[in-house]
C-alpha positions in Angstrom: -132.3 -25.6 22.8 -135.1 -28.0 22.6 -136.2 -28.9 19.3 -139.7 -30.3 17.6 -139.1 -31.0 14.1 -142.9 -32.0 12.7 -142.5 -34.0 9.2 -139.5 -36.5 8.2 -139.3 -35.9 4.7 -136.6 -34.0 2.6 -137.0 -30.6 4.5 -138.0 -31.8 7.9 -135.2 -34.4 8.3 -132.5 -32.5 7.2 -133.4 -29.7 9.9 -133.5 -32.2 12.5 -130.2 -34.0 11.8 -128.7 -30.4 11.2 -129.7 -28.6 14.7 -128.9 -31.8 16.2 -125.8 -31.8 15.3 -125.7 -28.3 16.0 -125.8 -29.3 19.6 -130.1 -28.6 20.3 -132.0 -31.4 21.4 -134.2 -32.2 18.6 -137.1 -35.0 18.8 -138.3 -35.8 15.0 -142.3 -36.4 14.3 -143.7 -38.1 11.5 -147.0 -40.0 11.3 -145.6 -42.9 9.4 -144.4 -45.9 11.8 -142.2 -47.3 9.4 -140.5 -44.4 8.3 -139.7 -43.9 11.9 -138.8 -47.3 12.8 -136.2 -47.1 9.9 -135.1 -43.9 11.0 -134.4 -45.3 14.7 -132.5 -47.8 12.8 -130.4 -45.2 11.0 -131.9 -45.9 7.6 -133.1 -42.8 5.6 -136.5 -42.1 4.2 -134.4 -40.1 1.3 -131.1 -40.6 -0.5 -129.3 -37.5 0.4 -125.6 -37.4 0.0 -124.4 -37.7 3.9 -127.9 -37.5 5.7 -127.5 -41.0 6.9 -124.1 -40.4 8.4 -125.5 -37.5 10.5 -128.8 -39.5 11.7 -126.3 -42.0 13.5 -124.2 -39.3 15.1 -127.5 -37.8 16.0 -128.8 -40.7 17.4 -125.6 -42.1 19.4 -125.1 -38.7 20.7 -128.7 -38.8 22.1 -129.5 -35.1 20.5 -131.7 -36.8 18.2 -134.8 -38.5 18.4 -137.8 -40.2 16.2 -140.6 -41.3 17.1 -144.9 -40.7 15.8 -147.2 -38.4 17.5 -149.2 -39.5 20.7 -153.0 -38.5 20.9 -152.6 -35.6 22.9 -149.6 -34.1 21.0 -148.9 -31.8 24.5 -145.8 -33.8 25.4 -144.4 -33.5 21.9 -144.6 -29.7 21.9 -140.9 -27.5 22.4 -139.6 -24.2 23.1 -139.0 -24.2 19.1 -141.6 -26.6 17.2 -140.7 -26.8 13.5 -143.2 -27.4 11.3 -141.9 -29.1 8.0 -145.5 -31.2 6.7 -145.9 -31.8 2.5 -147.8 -28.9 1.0 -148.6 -30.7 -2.6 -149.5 -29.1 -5.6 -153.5 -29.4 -5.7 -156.1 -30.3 -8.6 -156.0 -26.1 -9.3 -152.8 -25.6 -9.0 -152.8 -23.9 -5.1 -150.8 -25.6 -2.6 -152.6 -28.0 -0.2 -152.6 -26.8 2.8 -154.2 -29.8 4.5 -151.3 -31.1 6.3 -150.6 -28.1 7.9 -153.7 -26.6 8.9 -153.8 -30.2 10.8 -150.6 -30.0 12.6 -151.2 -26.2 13.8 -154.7 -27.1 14.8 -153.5 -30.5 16.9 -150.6 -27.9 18.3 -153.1 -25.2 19.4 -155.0 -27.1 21.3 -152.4 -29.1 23.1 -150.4 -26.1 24.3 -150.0 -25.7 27.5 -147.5 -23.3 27.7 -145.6 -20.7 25.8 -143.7 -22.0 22.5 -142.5 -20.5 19.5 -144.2 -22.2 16.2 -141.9 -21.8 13.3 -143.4 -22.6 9.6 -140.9 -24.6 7.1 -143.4 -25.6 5.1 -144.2 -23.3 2.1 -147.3 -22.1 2.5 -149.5 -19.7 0.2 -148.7 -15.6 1.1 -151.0 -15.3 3.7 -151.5 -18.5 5.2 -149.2 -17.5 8.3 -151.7 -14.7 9.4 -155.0 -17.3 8.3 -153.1 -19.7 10.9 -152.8 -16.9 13.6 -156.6 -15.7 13.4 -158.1 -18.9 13.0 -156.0 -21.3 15.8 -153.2 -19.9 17.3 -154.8 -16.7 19.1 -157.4 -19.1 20.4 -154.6 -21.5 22.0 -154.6 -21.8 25.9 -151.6 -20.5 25.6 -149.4 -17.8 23.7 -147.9 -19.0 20.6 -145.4 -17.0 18.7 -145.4 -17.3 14.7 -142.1 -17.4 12.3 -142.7 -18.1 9.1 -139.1 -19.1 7.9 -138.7 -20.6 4.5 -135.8 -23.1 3.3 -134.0 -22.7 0.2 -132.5 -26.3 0.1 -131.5 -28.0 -3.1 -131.9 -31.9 -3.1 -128.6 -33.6 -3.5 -126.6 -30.8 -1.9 -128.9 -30.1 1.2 -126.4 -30.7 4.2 -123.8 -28.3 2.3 -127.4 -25.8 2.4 -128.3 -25.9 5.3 -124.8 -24.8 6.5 -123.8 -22.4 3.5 -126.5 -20.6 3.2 -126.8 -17.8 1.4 -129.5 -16.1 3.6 -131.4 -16.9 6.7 -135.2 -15.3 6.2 -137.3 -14.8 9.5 -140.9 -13.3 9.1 -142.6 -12.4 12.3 -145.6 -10.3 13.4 -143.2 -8.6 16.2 -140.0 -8.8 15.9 -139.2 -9.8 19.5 -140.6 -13.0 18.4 -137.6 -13.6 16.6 -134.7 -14.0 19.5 -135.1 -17.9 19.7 -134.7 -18.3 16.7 -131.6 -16.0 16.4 -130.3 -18.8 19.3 -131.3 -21.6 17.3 -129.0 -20.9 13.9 -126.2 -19.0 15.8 -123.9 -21.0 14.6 -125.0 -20.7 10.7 -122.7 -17.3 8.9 -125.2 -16.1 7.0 -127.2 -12.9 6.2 -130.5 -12.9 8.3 -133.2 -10.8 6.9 -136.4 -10.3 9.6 -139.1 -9.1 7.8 -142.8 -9.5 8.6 -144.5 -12.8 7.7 -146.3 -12.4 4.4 -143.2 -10.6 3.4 -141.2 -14.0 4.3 -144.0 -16.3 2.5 -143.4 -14.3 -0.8 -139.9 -14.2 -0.7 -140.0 -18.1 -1.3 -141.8 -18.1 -4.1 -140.8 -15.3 -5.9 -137.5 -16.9 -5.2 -138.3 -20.2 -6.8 -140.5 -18.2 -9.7 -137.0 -16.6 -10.4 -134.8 -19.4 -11.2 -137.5 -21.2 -13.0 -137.7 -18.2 -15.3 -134.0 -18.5 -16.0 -134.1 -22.0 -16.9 -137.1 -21.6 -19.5 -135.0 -18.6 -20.6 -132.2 -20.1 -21.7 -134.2 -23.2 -23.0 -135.9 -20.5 -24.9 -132.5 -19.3 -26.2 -131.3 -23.0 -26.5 -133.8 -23.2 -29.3 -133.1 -19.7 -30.8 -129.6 -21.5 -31.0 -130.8 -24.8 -33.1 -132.6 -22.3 -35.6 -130.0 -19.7 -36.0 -126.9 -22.4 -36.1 -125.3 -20.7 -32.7 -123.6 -22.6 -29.5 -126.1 -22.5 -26.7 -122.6 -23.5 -24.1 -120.9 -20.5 -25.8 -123.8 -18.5 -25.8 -124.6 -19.2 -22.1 -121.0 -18.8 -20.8 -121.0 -15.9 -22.6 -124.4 -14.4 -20.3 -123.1 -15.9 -17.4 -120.2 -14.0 -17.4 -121.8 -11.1 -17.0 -121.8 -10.8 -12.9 -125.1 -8.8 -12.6 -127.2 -12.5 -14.3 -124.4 -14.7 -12.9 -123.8 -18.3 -14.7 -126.2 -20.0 -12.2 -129.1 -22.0 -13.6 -128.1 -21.4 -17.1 -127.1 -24.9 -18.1 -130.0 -25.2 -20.9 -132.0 -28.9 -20.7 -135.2 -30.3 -20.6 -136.6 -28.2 -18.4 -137.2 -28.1 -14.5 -138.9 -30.7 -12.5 -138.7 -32.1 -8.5 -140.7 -30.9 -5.8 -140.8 -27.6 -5.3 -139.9 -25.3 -9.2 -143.4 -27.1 -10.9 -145.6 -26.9 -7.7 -144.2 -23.4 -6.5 -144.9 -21.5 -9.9 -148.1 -22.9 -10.2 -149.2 -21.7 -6.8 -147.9 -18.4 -7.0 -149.7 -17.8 -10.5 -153.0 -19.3 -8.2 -152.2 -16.6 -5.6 -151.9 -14.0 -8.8 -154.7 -14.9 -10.2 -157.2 -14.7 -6.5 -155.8 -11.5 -5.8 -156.7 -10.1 -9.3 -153.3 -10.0 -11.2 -152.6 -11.5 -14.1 -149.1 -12.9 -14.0 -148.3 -13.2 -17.3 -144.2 -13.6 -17.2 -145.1 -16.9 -14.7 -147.4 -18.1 -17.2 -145.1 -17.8 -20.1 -142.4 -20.2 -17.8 -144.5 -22.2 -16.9 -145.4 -22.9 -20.7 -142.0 -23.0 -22.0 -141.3 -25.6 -19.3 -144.2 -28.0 -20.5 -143.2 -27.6 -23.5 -139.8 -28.1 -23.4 -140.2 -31.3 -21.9 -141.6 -32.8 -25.7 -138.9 -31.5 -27.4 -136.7 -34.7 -27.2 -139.7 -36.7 -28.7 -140.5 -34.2 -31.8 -136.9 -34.1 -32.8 -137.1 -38.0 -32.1 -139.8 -38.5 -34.3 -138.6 -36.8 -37.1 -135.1 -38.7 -37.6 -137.2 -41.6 -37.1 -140.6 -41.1 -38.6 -142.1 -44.7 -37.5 -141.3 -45.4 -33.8 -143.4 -48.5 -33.4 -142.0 -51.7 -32.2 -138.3 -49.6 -32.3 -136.3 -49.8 -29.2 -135.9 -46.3 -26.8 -133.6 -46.1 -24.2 -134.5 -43.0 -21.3 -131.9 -42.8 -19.3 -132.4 -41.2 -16.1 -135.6 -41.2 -14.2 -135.1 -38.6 -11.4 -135.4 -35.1 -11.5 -132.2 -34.1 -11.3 -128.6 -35.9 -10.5 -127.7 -37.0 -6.9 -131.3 -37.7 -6.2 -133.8 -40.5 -6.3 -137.0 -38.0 -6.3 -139.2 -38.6 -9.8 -141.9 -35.9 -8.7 -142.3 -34.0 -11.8 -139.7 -35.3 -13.2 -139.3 -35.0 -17.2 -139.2 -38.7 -18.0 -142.1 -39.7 -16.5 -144.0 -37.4 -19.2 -141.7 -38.6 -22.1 -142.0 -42.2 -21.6 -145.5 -42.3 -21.9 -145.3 -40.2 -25.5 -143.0 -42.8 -26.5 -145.1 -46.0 -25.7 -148.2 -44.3 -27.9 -145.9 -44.1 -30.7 -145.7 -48.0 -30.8 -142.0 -47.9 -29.3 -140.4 -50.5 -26.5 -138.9 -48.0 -23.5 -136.4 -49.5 -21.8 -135.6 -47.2 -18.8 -132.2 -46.8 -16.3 -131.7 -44.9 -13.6 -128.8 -45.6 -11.2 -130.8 -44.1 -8.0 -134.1 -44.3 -8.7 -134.4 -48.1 -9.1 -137.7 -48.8 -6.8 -140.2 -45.8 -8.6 -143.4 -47.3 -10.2 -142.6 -47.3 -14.3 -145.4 -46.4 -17.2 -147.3 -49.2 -18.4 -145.5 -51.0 -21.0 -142.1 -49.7 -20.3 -139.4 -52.0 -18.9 -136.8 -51.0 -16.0 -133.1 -52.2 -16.8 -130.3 -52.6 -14.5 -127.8 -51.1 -16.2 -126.9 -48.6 -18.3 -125.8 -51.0 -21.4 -128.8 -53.1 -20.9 -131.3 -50.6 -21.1 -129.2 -49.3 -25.0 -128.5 -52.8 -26.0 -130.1 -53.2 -29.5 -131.9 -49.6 -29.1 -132.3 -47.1 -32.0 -132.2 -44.1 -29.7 -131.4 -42.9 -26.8 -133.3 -40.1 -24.5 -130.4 -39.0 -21.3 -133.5 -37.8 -19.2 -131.5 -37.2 -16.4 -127.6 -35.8 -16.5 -126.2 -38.1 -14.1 -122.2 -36.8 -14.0 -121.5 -40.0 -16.8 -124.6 -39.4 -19.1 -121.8 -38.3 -21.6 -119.9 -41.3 -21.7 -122.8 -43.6 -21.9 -123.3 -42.7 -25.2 -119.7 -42.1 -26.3 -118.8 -45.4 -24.9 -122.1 -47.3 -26.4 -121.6 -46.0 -30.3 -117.3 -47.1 -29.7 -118.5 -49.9 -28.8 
């Protein structure tokens, strides 16, 4: 099939390297030139175990193409065009639709013939049908509307895209759905085809979920330090329970990334406009702020006067196998620690290019950044966080 992918970023790339090498013909759009003269020389945007691997089999197969759009956008337009644009978190915590109320409205007006539009992005519950009313039923031509949502985790995306656990197609009439039936044929997975707002919510409510299960058991996690139990034990222990399952259990610092922080928040706006208090989201979304300054409280009480004391924060990203610092715990710790008077000396073994707090200092390595410090902060739990510190006190 012929494939538009609009948007080269975590979601929109890894679709377009995917159905490529899925055997459709997919041409990539993004707006950035350089992004897309890197991509035509192989080089990804995004460290993502694998991705680069599949852009140059995409490309020297010829199923896969990047390149910016042209001022008309007509030529640019598929049978399928995927829209995949950045819907950031806005000053009010809704979801800023900017991006793609731009893309759909170039894409109306360039269509000159029959094409389904199919919405990656995650959108607010009731954006598809906005969309519909406002630009597609005024196109030239028809335009069919699938909302289909990803449920990709950074680090492990290609393995998601592949092994998911469900394929979710929202659609006004369900006839609209056959191309896109074609299009992940070769994916064994449960498709559910619902109708669009049904589609919308089932992202977020999905998201909303497995944030509430990691403030949970950081909630229990801190039962555990006042009571004197094993939060690993006591996990395990809930996790082996099949109807909770041990996924997303591991207690921590609390979510961050891209989509958990910016997803809640939006859903608790859509709560709130449509009259509902949402008073569970609320709750995670609290436990999750605070968790965040836990490692500085306890900090600050073994050692009562921080200033001109060396910290180590190790880890900048989110989360392991990733180099993505949106919302990422560190980045609201480190600046804690510099008002307390102390000198942060920060490693991450991925994130090495991201813009540091003022005052703190990026080291190359692991033993640099704990050489002479009085603490240490593991920020992100790269697979040897462990053995840092193990190996730092032997030594």
């Amino acid at each position: 099939m012929q494939v538009t992918v609009i948007g080269a970023g975590y979601v929109g790339l890894v679709a377009a390297v995917c159905l490529a090498r899925s055997g459709h013909s997919v041409t990539c759009v993004d707006i950035d030139p350089s992004r897309v003269a890197g991509l035509n020389a192989g080089v990804s945007p995004i460290h993502e175990p694998g991705i680069e691997a599949l852009i140059a089999e995409g490309l020297a197969s010829g199923r896969l193409t990047f390149t910016t759009p042209d001022p008309g956008w007509a030529s640019l337009i598929s049978e399928i065009t995927i829209v995949a644009v950045g819907t950031p978190m806005a000053d009010n915590g809704a979801a800023d639709l900017s991006q793609v109320r731009e893309v759909v409205r170039a894409l109306s007006q360039a269509a000159t013939r029959p094409f389904t539009l199919v919405m990656k992005s995650t959108v607010a519950v009731g954006t598809g049908a906005a969309l519909i009313e406002r630009y597609l039923s005024r196109a030239a031509a028809e335009i069919r509307y699938v909302s289909n949502p990803e449920f990709l985790r950074e680090g492990r995306a290609l393995d998601d895209w592949y092994a998911t656990d469900r394929i979710v197609l929202g659609a006004a009439d369900p006839a609209d759905l056959a191309p896109l039936r074609e299009l992940y044929a070769d994916i064994d997975a449960p498709v559910l085809e619902t109708d669009i707002a049904s589609a919308e919510t089932i992202k977020y409510a999905s998201n909303a979920f497995l944030s509430t299960k990691i403030s949970f058991i950081n909630e229990i996690a801190n039962l555990c330090d006042a009571v004197g139990a094993d939060i690993d034990d006591v996990a395990r222990g809930i996790g082996l329970d099949v109807r909770i399952s041990p996924h997303f259990l591991h207690a921590g610092i609390g979510y961050g990334g891209s989509c958990f922080p910016k997803d809640t928040r939006a859903l608790e706006f859509i709560a709130a406009i449509n009259g509902y208090q949402f008073s569970l989201l609320k709750a995670v979304i609290d436990v999750n702020n605070r968790q965040r300054l836990l490692p500085v409280i306890r900090l600050a009480r073994a050692l009562p006067d921080l200033d001109r004391r060396k910290v180590a924060v190790l880890g900048l990203a989110f989360k392991p196998q990733t180099d993505d610092v949106r919302e990422a715990p560190a980045f609201d710790i480190m600046p804690l620690l510099l008002e307390e008077g102390a000198e942060v000396a920060a490693y991450d073994p991925l994130a090495r290019a991201v813009p540091l707090p003022a005052g703190a200092t990026r080291r190359d390595t692991v033993w640099e950044a704990l050489e002479g410090a009085s603490a240490a902060i593991i920020t992100t739990e790269w697979p040897s966080s462990a053995s840092w510190i193990g190996s730092a006190c032997a030594a």
